[in-house]
N, CA, C and O atoms as a GROMACS GRO file, in nm:
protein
  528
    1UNK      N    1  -0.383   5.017  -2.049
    1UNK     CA    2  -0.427   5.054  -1.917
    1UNK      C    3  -0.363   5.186  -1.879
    1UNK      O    4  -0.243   5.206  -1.903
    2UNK      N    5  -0.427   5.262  -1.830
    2UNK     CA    6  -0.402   5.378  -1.802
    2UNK      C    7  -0.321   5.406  -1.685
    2UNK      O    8  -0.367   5.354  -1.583
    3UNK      N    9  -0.210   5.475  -1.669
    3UNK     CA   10  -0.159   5.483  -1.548
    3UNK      C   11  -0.210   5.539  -1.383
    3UNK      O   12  -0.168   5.503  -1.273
    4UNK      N   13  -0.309   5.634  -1.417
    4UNK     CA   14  -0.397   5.712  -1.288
    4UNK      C   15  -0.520   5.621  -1.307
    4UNK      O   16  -0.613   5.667  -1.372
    5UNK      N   17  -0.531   5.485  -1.253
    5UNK     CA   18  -0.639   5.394  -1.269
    5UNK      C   19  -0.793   5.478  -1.164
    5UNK      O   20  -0.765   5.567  -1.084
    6UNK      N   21  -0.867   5.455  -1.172
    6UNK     CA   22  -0.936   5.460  -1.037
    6UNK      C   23  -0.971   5.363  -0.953
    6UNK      O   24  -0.948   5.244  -0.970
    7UNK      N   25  -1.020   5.405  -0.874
    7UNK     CA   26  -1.074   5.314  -0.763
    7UNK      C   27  -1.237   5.359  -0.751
    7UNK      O   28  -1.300   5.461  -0.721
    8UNK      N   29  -1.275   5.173  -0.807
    8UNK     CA   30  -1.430   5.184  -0.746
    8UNK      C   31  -1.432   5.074  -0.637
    8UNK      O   32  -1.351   4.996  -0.588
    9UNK      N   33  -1.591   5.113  -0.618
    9UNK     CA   34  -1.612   5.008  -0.465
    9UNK      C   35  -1.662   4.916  -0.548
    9UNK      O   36  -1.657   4.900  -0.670
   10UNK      N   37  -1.729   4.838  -0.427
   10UNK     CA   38  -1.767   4.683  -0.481
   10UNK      C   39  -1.922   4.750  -0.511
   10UNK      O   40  -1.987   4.728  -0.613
   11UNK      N   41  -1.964   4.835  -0.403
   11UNK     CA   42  -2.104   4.851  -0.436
   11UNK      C   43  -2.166   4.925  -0.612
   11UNK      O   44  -2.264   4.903  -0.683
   12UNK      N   45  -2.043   5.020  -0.620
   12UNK     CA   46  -2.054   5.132  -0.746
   12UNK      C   47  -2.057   4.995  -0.860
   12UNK      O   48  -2.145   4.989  -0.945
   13UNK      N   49  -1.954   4.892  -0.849
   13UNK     CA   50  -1.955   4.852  -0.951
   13UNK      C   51  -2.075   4.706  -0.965
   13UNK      O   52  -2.064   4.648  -1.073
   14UNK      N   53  -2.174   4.652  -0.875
   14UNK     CA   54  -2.298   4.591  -0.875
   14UNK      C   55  -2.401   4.659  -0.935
   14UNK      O   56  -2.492   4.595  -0.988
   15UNK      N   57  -2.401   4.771  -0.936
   15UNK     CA   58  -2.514   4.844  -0.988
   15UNK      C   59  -2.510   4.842  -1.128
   15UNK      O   60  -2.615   4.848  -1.192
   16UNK      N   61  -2.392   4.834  -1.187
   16UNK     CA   62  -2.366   4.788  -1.347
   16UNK      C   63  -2.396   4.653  -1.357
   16UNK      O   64  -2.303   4.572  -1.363
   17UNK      N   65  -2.566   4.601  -1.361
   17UNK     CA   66  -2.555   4.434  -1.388
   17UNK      C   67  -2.667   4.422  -1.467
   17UNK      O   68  -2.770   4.386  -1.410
   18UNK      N   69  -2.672   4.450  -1.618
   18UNK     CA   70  -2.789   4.498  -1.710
   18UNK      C   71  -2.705   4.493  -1.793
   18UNK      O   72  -2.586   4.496  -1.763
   19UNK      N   73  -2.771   4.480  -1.978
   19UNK     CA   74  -2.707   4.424  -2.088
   19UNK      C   75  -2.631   4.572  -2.137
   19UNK      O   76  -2.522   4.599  -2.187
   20UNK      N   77  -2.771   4.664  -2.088
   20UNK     CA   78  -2.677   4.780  -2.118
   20UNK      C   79  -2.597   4.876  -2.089
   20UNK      O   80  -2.558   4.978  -2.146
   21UNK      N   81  -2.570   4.804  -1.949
   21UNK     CA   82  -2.398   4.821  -1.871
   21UNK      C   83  -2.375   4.788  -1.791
   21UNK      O   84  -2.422   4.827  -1.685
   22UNK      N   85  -2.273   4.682  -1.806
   22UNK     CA   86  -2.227   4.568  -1.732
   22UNK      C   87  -2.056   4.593  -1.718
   22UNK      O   88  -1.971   4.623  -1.802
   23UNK      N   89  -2.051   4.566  -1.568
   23UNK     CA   90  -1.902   4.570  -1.523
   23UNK      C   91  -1.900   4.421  -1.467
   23UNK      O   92  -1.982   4.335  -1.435
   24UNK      N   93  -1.763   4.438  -1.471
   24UNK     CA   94  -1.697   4.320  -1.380
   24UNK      C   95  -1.565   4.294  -1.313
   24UNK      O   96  -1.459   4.316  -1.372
   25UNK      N   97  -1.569   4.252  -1.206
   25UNK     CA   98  -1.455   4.248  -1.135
   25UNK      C   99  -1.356   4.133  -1.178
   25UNK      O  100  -1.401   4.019  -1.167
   26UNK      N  101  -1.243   4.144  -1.220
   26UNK     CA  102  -1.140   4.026  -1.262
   26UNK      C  103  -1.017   4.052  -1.206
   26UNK      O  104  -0.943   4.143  -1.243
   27UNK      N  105  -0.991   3.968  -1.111
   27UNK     CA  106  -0.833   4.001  -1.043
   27UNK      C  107  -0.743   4.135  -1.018
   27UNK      O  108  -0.630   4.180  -1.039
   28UNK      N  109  -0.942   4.188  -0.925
   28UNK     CA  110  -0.893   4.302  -0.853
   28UNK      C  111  -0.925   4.453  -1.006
   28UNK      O  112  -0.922   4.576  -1.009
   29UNK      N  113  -0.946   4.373  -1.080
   29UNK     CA  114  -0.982   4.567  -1.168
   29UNK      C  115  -1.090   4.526  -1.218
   29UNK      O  116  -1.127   4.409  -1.222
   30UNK      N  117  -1.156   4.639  -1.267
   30UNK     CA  118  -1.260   4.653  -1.332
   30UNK      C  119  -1.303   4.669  -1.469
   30UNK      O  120  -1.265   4.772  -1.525
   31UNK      N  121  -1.368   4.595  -1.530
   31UNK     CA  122  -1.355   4.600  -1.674
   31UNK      C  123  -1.555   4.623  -1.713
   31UNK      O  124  -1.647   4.547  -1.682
   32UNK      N  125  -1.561   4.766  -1.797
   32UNK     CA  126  -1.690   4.770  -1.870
   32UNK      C  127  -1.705   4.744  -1.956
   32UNK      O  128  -1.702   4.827  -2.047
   33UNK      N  129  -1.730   4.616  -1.976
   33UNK     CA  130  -1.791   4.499  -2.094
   33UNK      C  131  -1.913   4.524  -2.144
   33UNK      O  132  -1.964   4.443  -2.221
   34UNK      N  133  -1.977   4.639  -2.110
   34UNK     CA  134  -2.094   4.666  -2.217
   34UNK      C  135  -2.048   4.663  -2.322
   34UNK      O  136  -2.098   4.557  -2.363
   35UNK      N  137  -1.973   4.709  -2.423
   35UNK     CA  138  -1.946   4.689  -2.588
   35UNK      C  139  -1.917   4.561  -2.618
   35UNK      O  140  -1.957   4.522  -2.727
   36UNK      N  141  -1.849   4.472  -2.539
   36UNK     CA  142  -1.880   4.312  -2.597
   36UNK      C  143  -1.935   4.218  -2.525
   36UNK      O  144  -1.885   4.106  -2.513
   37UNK      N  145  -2.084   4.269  -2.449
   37UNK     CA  146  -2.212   4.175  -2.480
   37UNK      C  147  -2.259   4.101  -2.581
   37UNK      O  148  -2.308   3.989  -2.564
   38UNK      N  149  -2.246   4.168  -2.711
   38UNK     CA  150  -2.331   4.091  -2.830
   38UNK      C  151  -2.198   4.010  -2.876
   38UNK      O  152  -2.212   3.896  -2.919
   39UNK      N  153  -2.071   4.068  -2.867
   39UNK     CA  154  -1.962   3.997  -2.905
   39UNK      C  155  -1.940   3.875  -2.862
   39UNK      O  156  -1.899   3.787  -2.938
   40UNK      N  157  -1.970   3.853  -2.710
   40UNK     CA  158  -1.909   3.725  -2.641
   40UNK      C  159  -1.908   3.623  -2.690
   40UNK      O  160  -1.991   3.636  -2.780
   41UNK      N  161  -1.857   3.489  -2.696
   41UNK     CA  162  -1.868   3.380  -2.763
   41UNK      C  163  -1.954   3.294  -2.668
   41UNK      O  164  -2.042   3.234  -2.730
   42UNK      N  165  -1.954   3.278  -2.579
   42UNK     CA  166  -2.036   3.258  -2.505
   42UNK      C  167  -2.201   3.314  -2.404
   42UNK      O  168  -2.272   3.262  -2.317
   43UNK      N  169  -2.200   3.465  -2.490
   43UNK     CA  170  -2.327   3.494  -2.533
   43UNK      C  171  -2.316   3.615  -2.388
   43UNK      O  172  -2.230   3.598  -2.301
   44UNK      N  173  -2.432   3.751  -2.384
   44UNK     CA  174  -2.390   3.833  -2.297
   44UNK      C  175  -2.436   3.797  -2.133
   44UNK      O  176  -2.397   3.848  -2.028
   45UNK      N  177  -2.558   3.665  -2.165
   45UNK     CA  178  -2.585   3.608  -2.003
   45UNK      C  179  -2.523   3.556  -1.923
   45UNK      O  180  -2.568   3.540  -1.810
   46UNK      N  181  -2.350   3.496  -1.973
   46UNK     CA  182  -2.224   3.458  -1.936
   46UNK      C  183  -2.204   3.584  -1.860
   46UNK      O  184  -2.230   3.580  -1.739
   47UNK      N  185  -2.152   3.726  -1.924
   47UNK     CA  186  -2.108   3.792  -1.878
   47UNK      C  187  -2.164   3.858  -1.759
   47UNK      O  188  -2.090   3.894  -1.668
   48UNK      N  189  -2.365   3.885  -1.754
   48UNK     CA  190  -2.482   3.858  -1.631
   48UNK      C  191  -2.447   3.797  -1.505
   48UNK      O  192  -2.472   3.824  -1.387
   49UNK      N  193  -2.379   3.706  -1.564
   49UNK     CA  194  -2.366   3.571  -1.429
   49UNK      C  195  -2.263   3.660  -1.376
   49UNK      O  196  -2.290   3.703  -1.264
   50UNK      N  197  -2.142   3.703  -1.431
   50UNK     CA  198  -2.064   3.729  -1.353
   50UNK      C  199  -2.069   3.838  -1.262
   50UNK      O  200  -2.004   3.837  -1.157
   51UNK      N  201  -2.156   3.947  -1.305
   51UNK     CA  202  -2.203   4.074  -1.209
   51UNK      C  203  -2.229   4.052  -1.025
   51UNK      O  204  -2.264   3.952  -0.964
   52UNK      N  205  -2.203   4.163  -0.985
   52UNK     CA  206  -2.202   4.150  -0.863
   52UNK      C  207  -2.155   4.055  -0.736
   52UNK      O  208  -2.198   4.024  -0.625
   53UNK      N  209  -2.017   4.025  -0.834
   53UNK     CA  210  -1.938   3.965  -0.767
   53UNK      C  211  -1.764   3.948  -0.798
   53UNK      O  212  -1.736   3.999  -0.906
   54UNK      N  213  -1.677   3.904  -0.746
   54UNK     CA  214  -1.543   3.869  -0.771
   54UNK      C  215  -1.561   3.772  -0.910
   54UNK      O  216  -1.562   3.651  -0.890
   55UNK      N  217  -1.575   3.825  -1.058
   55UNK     CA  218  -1.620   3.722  -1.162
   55UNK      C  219  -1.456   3.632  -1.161
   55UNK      O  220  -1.450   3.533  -1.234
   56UNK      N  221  -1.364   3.660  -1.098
   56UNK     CA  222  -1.235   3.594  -1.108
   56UNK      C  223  -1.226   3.427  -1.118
   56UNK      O  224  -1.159   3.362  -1.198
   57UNK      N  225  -1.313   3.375  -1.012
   57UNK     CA  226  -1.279   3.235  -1.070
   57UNK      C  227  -1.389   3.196  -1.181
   57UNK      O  228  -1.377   3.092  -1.246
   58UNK      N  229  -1.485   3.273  -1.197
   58UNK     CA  230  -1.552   3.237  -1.318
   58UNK      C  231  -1.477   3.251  -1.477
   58UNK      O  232  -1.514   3.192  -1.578
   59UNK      N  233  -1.380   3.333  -1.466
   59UNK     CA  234  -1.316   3.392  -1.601
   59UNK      C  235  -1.201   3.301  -1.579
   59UNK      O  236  -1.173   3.242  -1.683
   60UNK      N  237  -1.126   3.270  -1.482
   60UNK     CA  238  -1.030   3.131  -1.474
   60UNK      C  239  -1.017   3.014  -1.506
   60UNK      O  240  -0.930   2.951  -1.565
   61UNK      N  241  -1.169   2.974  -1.436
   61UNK     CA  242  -1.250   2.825  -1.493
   61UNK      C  243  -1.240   2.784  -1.622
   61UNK      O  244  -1.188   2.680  -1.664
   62UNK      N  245  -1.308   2.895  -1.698
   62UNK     CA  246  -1.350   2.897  -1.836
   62UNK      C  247  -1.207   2.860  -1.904
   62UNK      O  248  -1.225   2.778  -1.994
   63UNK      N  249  -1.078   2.896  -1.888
   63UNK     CA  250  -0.944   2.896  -1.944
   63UNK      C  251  -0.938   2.974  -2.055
   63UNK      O  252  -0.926   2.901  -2.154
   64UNK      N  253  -0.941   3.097  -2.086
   64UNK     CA  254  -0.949   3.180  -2.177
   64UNK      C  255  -0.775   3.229  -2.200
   64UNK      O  256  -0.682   3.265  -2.128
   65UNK      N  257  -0.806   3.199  -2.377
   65UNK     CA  258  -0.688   3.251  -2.429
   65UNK      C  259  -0.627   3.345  -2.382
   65UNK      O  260  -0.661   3.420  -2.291
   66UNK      N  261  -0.471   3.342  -2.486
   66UNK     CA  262  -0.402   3.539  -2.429
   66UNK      C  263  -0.446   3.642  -2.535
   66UNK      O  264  -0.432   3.764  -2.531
   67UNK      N  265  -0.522   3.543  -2.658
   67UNK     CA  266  -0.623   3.666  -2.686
   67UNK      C  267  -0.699   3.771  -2.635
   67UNK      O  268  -0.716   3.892  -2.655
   68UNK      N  269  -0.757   3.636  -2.527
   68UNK     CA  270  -0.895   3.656  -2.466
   68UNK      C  271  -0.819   3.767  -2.358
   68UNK      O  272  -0.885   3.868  -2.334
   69UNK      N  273  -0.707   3.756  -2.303
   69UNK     CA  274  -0.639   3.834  -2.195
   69UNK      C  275  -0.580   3.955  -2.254
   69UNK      O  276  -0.498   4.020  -2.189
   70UNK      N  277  -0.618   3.994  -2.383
   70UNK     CA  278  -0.513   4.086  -2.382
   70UNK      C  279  -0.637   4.181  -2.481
   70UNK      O  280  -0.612   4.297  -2.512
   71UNK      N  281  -0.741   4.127  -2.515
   71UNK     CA  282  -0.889   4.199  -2.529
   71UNK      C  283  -0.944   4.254  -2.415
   71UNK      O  284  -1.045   4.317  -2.447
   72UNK      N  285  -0.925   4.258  -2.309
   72UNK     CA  286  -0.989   4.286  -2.152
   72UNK      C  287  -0.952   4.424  -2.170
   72UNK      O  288  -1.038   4.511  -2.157
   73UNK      N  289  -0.826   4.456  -2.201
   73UNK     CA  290  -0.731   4.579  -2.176
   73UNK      C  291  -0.775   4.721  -2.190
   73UNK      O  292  -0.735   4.825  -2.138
   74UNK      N  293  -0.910   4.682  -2.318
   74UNK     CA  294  -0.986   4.795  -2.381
   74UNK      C  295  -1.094   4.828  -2.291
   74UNK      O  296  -1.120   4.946  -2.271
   75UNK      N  297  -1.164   4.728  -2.229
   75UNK     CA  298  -1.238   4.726  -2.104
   75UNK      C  299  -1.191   4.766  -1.966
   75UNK      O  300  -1.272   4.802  -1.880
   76UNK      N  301  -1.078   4.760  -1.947
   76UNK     CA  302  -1.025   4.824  -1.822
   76UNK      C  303  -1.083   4.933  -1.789
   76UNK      O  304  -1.133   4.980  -1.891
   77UNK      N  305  -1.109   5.017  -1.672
   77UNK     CA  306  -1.211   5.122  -1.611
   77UNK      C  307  -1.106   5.153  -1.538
   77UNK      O  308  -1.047   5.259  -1.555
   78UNK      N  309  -1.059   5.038  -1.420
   78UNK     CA  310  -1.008   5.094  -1.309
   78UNK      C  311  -0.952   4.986  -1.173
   78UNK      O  312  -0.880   4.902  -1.226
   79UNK      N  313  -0.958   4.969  -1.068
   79UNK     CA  314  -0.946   4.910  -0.985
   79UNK      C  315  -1.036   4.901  -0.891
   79UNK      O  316  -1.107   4.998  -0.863
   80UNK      N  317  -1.051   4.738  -0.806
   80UNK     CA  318  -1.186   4.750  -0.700
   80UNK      C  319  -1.119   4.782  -0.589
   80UNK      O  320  -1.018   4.718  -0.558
   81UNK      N  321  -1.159   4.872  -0.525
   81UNK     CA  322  -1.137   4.850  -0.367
   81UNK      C  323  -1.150   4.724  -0.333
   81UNK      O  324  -1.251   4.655  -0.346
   82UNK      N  325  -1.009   4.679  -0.271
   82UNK     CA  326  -1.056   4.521  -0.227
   82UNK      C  327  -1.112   4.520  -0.065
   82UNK      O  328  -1.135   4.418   0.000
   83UNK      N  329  -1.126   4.647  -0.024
   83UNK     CA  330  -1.210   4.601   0.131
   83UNK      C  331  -1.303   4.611   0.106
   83UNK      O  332  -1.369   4.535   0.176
   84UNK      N  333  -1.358   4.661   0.046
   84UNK     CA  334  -1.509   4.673  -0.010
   84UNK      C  335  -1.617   4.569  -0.040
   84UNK      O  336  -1.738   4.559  -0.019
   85UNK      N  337  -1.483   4.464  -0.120
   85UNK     CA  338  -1.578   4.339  -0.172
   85UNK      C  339  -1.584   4.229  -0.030
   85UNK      O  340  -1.499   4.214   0.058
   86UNK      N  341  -1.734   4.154  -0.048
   86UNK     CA  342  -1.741   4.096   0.039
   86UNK      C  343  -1.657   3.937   0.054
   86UNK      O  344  -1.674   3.848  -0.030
   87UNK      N  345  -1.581   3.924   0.158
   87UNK     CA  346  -1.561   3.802   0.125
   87UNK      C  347  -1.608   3.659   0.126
   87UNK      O  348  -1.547   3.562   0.082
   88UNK      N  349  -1.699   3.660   0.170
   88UNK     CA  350  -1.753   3.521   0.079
   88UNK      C  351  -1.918   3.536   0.074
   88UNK      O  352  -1.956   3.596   0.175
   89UNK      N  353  -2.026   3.501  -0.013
   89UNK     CA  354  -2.099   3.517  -0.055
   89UNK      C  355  -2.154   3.391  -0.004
   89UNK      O  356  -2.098   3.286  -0.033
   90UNK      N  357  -2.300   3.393   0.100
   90UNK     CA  358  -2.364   3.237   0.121
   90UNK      C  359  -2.448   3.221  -0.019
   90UNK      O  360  -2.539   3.297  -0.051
   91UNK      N  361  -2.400   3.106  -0.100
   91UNK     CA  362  -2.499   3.044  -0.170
   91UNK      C  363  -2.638   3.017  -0.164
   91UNK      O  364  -2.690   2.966  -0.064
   92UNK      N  365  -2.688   3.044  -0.247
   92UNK     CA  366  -2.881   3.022  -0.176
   92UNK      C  367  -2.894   2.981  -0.290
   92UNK      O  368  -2.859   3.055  -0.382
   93UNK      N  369  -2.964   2.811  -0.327
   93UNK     CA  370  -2.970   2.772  -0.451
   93UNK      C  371  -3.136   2.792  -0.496
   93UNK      O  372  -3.226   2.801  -0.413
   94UNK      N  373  -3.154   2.798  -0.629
   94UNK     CA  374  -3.291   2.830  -0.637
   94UNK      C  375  -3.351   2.686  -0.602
   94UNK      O  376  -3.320   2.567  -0.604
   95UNK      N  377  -3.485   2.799  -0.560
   95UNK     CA  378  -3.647   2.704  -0.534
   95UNK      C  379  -3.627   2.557  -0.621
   95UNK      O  380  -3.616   2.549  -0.743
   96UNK      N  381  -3.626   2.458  -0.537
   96UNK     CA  382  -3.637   2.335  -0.630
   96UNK      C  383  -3.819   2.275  -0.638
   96UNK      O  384  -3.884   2.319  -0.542
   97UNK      N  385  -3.866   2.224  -0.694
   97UNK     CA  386  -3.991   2.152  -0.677
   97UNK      C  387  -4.020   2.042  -0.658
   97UNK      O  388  -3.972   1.958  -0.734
   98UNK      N  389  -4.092   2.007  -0.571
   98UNK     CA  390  -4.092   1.915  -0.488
   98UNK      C  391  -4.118   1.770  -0.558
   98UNK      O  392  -4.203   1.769  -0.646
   99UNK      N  393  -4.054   1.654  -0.528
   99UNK     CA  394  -4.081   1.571  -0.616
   99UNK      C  395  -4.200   1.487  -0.601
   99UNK      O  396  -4.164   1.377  -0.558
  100UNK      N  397  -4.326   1.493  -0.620
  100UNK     CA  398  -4.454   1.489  -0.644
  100UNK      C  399  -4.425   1.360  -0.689
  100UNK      O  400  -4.370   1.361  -0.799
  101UNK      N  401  -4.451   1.198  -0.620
  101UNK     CA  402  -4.472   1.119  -0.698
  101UNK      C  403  -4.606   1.072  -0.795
  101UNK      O  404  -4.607   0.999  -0.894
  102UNK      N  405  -4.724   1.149  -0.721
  102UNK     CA  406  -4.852   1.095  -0.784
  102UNK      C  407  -4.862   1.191  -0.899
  102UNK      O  408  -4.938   1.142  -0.983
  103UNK      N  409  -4.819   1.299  -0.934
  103UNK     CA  410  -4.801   1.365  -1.041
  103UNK      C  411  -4.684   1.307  -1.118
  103UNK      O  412  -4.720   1.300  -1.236
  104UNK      N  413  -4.592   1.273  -1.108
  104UNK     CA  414  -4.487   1.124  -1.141
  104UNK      C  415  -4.573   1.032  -1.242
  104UNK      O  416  -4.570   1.024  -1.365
  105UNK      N  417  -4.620   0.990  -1.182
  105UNK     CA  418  -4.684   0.861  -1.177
  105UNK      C  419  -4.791   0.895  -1.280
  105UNK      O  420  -4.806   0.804  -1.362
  106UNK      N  421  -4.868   1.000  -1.298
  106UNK     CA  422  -4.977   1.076  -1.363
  106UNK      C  423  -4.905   1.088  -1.483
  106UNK      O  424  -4.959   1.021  -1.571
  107UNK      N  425  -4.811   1.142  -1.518
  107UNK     CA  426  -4.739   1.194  -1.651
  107UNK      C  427  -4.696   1.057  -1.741
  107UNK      O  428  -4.734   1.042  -1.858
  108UNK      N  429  -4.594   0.941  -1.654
  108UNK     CA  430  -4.599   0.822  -1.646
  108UNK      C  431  -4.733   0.762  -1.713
  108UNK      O  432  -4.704   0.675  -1.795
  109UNK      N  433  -4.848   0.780  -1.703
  109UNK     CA  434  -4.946   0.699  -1.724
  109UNK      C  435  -4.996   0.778  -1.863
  109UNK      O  436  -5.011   0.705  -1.961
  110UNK      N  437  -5.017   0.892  -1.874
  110UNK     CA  438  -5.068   0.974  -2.012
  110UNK      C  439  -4.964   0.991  -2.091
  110UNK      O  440  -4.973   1.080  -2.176
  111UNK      N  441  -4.845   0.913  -2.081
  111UNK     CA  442  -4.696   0.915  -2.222
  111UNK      C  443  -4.741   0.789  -2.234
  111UNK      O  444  -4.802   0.795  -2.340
  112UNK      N  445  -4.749   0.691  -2.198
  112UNK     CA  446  -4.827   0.526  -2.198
  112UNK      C  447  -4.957   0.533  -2.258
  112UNK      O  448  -4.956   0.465  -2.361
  113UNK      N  449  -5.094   0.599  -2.232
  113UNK     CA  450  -5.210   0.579  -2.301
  113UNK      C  451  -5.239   0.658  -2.393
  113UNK      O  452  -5.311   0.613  -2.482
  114UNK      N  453  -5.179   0.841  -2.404
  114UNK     CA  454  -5.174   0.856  -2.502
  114UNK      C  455  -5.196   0.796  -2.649
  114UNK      O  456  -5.290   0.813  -2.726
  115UNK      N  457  -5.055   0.707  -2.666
  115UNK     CA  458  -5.015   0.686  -2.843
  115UNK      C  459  -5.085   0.587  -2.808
  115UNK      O  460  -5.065   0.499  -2.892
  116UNK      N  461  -5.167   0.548  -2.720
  116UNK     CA  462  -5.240   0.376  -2.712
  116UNK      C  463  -5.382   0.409  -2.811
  116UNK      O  464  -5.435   0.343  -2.900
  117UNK      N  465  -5.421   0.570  -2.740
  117UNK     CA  466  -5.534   0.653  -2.737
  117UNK      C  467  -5.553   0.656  -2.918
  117UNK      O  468  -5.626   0.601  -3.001
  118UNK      N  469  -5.437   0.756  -2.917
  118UNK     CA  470  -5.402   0.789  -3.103
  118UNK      C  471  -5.414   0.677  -3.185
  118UNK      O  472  -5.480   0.658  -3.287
  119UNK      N  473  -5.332   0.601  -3.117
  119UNK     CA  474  -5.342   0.443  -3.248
  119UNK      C  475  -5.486   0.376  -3.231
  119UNK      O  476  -5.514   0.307  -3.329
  120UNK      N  477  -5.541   0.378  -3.176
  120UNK     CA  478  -5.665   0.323  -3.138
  120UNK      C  479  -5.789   0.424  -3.226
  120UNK      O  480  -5.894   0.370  -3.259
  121UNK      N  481  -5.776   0.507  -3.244
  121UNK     CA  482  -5.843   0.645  -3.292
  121UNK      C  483  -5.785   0.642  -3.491
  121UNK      O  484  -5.817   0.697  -3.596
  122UNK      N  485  -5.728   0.584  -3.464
  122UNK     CA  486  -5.665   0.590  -3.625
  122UNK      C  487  -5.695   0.442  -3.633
  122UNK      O  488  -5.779   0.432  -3.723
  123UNK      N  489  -5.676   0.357  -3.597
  123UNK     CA  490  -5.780   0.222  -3.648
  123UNK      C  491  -5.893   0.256  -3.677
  123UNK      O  492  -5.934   0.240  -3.792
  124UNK      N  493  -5.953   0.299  -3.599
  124UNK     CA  494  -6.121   0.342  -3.634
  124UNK      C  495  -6.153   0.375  -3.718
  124UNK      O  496  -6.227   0.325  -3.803
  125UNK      N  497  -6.060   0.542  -3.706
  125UNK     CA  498  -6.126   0.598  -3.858
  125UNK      C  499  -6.060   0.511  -3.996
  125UNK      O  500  -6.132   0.486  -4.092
  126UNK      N  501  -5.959   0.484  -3.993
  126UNK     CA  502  -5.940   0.387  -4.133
  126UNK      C  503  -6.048   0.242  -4.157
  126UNK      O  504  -6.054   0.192  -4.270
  127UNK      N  505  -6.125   0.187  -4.048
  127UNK     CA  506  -6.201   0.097  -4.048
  127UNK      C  507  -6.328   0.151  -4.081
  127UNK      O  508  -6.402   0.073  -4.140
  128UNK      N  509  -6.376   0.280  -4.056
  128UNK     CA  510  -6.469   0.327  -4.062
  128UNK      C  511  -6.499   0.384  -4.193
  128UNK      O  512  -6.613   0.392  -4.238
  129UNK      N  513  -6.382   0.430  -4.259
  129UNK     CA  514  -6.362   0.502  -4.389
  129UNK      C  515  -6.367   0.395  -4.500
  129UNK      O  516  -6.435   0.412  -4.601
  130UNK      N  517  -6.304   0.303  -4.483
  130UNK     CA  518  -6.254   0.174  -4.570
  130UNK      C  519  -6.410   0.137  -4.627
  130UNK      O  520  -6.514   0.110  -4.566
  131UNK      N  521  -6.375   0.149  -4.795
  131UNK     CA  522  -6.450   0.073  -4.849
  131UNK      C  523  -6.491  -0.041  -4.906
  131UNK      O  524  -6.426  -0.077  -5.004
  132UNK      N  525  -6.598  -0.120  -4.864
  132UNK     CA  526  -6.581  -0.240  -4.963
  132UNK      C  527  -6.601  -0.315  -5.073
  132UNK      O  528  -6.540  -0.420  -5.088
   0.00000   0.00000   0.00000
């Protein structure tokens, strides 16, 4: 880590949230993890999720080695402005779909007559084919 770090904002560093350059915020600095996207062990849409936001308790959760902590180092950029970032983010969960019982009930009934359908269709033709 470099001693004259910089300082980005929260906004400069959201705009990096694409495979082919991706930042992230981890306990206050900034790290450009574009070069280990394809590396990650957990693949570069892990690292996606974490964009445009404090990825800190996401990279905590996970419990990552002092491997894993001492690989970041090469990624270091700089520091976030911490007034910058917002502090708390309202959750908005995605669109769920509605639970439709007569479509339920529909799917329910064609996994049931289906293989009734098939086996019934394969008697035939073996009865039909069969010589005597």
């Amino acid at each position: 880590m470099g001693s004259d770090s910089k300082i980005h904002t929260f906004e400069e560093v959201a705009k990096h949230n694409k495979n082919e350059d991706c930042w992230l915020i981890i306990s206050g600095k900034v790290y450009d993890v574009t070069p280990f996207m394809s590396d990650h062990p957990g693949g570069g849409e892990v690292l996606l999720s974490a964009t445009g936001k404090d990825g800190t308790n996401d990279f905590e959760d996970i419990g990552h080695s002092e491997d894993a902590r001492e690989m970041m180092e090469k990624y270091y950029i700089g520091e976030i402005d911490e007034e910058t970032v917002p502090q708390k983010r309202t959750y908005i969960p995605p669109h769920q779909m509605s639970n439709d019982t007569a479509s339920e009930f529909f799917i329910k009934l064609l996994q049931f007559l289906v293989p009734l359908l098939l086996l019934g269709l394969a008697i035939s033709l073996r009865n039909y084919t069969k010589k005597e």
